[in-house]
C-alpha positions in Angstrom: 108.7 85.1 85.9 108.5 88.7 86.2 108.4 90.9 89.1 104.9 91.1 90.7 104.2 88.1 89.4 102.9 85.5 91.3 103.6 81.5 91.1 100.2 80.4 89.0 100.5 84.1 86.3 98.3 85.9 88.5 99.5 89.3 89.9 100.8 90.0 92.9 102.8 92.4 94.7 105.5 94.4 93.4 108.1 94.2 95.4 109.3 92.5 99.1 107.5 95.7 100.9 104.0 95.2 99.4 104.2 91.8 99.7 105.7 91.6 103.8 102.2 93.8 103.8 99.8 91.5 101.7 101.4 88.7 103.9 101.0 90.3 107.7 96.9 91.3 106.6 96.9 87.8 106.2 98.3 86.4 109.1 95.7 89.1 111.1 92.9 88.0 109.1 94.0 84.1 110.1 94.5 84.8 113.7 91.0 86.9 113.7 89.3 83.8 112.4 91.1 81.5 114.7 89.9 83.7 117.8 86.0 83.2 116.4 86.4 79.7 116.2 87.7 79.6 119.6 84.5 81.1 120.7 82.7 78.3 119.0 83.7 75.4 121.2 81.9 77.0 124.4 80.7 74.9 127.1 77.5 74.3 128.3 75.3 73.6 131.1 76.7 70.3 132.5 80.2 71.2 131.4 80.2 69.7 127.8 81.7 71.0 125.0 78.7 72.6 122.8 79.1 72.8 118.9 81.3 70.0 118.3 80.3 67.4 120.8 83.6 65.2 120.0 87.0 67.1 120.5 89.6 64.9 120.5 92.1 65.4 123.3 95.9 65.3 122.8 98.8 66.3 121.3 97.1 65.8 117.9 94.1 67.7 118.5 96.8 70.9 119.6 98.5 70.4 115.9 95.5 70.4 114.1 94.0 73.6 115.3 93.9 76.8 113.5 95.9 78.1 116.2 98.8 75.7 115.8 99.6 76.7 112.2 102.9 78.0 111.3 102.5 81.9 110.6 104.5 83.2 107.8 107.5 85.1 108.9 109.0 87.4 106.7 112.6 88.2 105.8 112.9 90.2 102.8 116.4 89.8 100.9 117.3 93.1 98.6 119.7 94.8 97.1 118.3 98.4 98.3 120.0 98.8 101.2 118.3 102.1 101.9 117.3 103.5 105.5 113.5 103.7 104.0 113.3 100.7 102.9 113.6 99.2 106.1 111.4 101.4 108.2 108.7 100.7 105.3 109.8 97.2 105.2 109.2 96.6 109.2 106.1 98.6 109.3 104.5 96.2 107.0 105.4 93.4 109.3 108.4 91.7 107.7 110.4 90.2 111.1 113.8 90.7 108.8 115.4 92.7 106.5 119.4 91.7 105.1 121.2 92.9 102.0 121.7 90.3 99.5 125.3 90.7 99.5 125.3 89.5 103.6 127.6 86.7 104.0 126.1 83.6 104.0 126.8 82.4 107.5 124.6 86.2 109.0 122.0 85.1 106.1 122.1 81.7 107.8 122.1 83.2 111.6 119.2 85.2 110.6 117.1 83.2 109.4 117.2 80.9 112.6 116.4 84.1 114.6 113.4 84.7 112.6 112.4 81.1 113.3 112.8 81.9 116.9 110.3 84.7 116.6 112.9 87.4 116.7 113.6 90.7 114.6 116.5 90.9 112.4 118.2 93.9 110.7 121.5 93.9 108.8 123.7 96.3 111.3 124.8 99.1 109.0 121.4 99.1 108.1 120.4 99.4 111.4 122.4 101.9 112.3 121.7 104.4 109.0 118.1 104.2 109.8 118.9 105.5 113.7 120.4 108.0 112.1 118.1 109.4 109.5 115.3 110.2 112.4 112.2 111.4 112.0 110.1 112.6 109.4 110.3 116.9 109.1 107.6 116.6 106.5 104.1 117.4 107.3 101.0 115.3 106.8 100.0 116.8 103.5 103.7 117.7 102.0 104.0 113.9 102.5 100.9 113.1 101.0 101.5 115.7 98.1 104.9 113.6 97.4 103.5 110.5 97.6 101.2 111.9 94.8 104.5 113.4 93.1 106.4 109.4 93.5 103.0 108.0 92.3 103.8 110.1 88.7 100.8 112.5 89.3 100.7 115.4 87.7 99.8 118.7 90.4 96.1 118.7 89.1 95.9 115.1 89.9 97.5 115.4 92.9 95.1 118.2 93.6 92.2 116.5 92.4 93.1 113.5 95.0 93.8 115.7 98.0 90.8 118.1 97.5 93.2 120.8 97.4 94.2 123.7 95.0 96.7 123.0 92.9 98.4 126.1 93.8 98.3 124.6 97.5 99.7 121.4 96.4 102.6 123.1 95.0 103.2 125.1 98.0 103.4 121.5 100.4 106.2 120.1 97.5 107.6 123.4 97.5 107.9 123.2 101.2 109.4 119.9 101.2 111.8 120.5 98.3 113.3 123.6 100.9 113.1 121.1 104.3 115.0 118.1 102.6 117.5 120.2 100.8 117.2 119.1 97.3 116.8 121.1 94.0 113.3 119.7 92.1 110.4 118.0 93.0 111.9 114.6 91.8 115.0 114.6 94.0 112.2 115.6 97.1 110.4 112.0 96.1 113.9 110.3 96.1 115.0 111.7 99.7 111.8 111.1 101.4 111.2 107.7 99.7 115.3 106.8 100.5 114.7 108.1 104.1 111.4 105.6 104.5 109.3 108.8 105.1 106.9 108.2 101.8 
């Protein structure tokens, strides 16, 4: 099955970053409908449930509660072992993020972690993406590369940012000279590489 395709030949997302994004909207969408129906079973005047006048009591009404269900957690397993990637990868709620080539015992550790409800992030990784800091990009020379990684052309770009296309290729211009590169495609490669597209 290819990439970005999901189990029944539907798509779905491209890669572990879209998807640890797809699956934490989900998870808030889940846990904002469990909060209304929370809100359902209010009591009232004499101290009875209202709604559902027959609530069973228990450890089996606790486990079959919207609240009680498991919530996807997210570990995403790649071969990019790129600073970026991770950032990206935990800002769209993934709770891990390993190198395929991690010895089996850390893949192992880490995925009890993740069970625990904790974060996990391969070390050297870790540590690279310390290093890298903060974006020196401004909000519209990062929008103007994520138009440039998309494969717009600068009229497109243009067209999508309402700006000139003479002002779009002064933000890549700008960028090209902050991250050191040559072109405008080695600009999309640093900042994507460094997480900051």
């Amino acid at each position: 099955m290819p990439a970005g395709t999901r189990a029944d030949g539907t798509p779905g997302p491209s890669d572990g970053i879209a998807l640890a994004q797809e699956l934490h909207e989900l998870q808030a969408a889940q846990e904002a409908q469990a909060q209304g129906a929370g809100q359902e079973g209010t009591t009232g005047p004499e101290g009875r449930a209202s709604g559902s006048e027959s609530r069973a009591s228990g450890p089996e009404s606790r486990a079959s509660g919207p609240e009680s269900r498991a919530q996807p957690r997210i570990i995403v397993l790649t071969t990019f072992g790129r600073a970026g990637y991770l950032r990206r990868t935990m800002e769209a709620g993934a709770q891990g993020f390993m190198v395929k080539d991690t010895p089996v015992e850390r893949l192992v550790d880490a995925i009890r972690r993740v069970d625990q409800g904790l974060l996990v992030v391969d070390p050297e990784l870790a540590a690279q993406s310390l290093s890298v800091g903060a974006s020196p990009l401004t909000t519209k020379e990062t929008e103007a590369l994520q138009g440039a990684a998309a494969g717009g052309s600068t009229a497109k770009i243009a067209a999508t940012l309402f700006l000139s296309e003479g002002t779009v290729r002064n933000h890549i211009s700008s960028a090209i000279g902050k991250l050191g590169v040559a072109n405008r495609a080695e600009a999309v490669r640093a900042a994507s590489d460094n997480g900051w597209i």
